[in-house]
N, C-alpha and C positions, 0 to 999 in steps of 0.2 A: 504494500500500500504506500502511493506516493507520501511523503512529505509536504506537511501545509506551508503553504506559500506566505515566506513574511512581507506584508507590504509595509516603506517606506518611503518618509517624505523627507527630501533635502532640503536644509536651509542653512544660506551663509551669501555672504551680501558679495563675494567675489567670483563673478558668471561665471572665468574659466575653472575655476576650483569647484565652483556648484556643480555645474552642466559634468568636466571630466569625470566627478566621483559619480553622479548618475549616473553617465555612460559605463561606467565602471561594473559599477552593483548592479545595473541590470544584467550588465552579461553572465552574473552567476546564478548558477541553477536554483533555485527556492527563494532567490528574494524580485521583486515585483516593486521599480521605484514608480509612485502611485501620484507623486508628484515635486515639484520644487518651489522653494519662498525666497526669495531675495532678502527679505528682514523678519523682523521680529513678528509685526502685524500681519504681516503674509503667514507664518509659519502658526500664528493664532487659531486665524482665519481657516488655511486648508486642513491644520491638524480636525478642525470641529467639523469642518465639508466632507472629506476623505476619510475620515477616523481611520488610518495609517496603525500599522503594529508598531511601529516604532519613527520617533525623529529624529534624525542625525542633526542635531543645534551646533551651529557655531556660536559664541557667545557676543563678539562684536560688533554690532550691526547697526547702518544708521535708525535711528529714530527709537522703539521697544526694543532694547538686547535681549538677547538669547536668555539669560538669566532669568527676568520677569517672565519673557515667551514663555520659559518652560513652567514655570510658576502657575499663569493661567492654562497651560495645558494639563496638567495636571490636575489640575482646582476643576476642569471642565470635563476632562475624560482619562478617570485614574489610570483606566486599564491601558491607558498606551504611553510606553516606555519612552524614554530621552536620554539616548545619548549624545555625551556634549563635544564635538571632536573641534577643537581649537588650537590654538600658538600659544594661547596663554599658559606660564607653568606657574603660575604667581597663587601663593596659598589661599589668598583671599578670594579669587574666581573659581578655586576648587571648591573649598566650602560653601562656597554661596550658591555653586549648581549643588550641590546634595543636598544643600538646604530647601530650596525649590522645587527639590523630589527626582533630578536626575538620575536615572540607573546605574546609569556608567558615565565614565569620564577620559579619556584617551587626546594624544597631544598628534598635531597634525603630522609628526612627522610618521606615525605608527602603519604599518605595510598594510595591504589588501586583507592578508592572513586575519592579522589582530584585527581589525576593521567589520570584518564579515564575521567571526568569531565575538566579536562584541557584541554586532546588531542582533545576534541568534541570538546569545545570552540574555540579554535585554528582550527582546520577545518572548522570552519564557520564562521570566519576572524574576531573573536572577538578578545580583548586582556586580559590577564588573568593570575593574580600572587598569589603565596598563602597567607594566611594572615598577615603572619609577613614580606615578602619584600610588600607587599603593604603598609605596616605600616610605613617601612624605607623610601620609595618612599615619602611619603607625608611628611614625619619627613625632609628631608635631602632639598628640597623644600620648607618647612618652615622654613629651618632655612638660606636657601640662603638667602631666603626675608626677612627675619626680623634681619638680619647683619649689625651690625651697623644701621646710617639714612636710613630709607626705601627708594626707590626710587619709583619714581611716588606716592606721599605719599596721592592724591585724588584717589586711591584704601583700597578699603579693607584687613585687613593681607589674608582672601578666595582668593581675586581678583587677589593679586601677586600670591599667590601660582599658583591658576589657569593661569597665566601670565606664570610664569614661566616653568610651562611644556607647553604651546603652545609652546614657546621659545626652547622648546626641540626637537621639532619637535610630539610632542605626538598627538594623536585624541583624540576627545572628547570623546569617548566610553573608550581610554587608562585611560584617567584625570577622567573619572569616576571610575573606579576601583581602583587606586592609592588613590584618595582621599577617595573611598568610599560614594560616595554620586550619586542621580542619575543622568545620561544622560541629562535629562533636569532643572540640577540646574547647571550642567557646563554652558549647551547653554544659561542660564539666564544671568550668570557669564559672558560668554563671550562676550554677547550682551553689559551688561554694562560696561564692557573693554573697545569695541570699542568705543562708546559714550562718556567717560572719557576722552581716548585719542586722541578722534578727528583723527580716521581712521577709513579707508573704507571698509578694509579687513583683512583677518589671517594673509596674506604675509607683511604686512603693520605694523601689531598690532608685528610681530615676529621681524621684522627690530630695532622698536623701543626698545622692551623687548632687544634684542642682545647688542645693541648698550649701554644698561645701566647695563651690566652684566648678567642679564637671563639667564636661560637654556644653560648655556656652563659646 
């Protein structure tokens, strides 16, 4: 039985870079580009017309950036993924696409392979960065937590980190990829989080981490 076809919309305010990666992704087998946006408002607009499995966001665009774009796509149609594939490697434009509900995040110079292996993952509600912002992710994480005296110092420096992106609002399949490590060493992590801190729940374990600077 074939393979469902992932449809995606481009958008990035630079024709020849928009147009070449469409030409590109359409000539691979299972993905279907359904259309292109020149800006932010465009990629609004077609993301809601089209309802697309996924959009490849460039973040700098004249007039609505990529950022808010994905913001209201999200806010308007959870179910379709954002990848943000840009030049920018600046911390501040990574967090603030996650923040806005990005799936993935990957830097323009990343190959075909990583590309098409992103936008799959992304349609299938994973979360998925390329190797060096994943790198960043866990670096900028470790270094909240280990800032001056640790807080909640009956964790481990793993246990903040992994503290500290629940705190971010992250998933554990997110906190796995960031960290690098598997799916079920986060849940191991996590379990002994709660136990630590003498909570019942994420919502509970997130209150606490907020309240002593986490994940902001």
């Amino acid at each position: 039985m074939p393979e469902e076809t992932i449809r995606v919309l481009v958008a990035d305010d630079h024709p020849v870079y928009r147009d070449g990666l469409a030409v590109l992704l359409g000539s691979i087998p299972g993905i279907d580009v359904a259309g292109t946006a020149a800006d932010g408002a465009q990629a609004v607009e077609y993301a809601s017309d089209l309802q697309p499995d996924v959009v490849v966001m460039d973040v700098r665009m004249p007039g609505l950036d990529g950022i808010e774009a994905t913001r209201r796509i999200v806010a308007d149609s959870p179910h379709i993924g954002v990848l943000v594939l840009t030049m920018s490697e600046e911390d501040a434009t990574l967090f603030a696409a996650m923040q806005a509900g990005a799936r993935g995040y990957l830097l323009k110079g990343a190959g075909q392979e990583e590309i098409v292996r992103a936008i799959t993952a992304v349609a299938h509600g994973e979360a998925i960065f390329g190797p060096a912002v994943a790198l960043r992710v866990a670096e900028f994480f470790q270094g909240v937590a280990s800032a001056g005296d640790p807080v909640f110092p009956q964790l481990t420096p793993r246990e903040r980190e992994v503290l500290s992106l629940v705190a971010a609002g992250r998933s554990n399949s997110q906190i796995a990829l960031a960290l690098q490590v598997s799916p079920k060493t986060v849940r191991n992590n996590v379990s002994n989080i709660f136990a630590k801190l003498h909570v019942a729940d994420r919502a509970e374990a997130i209150v606490r981490a907020r309240d002593a600077g986490l994940g902001r």
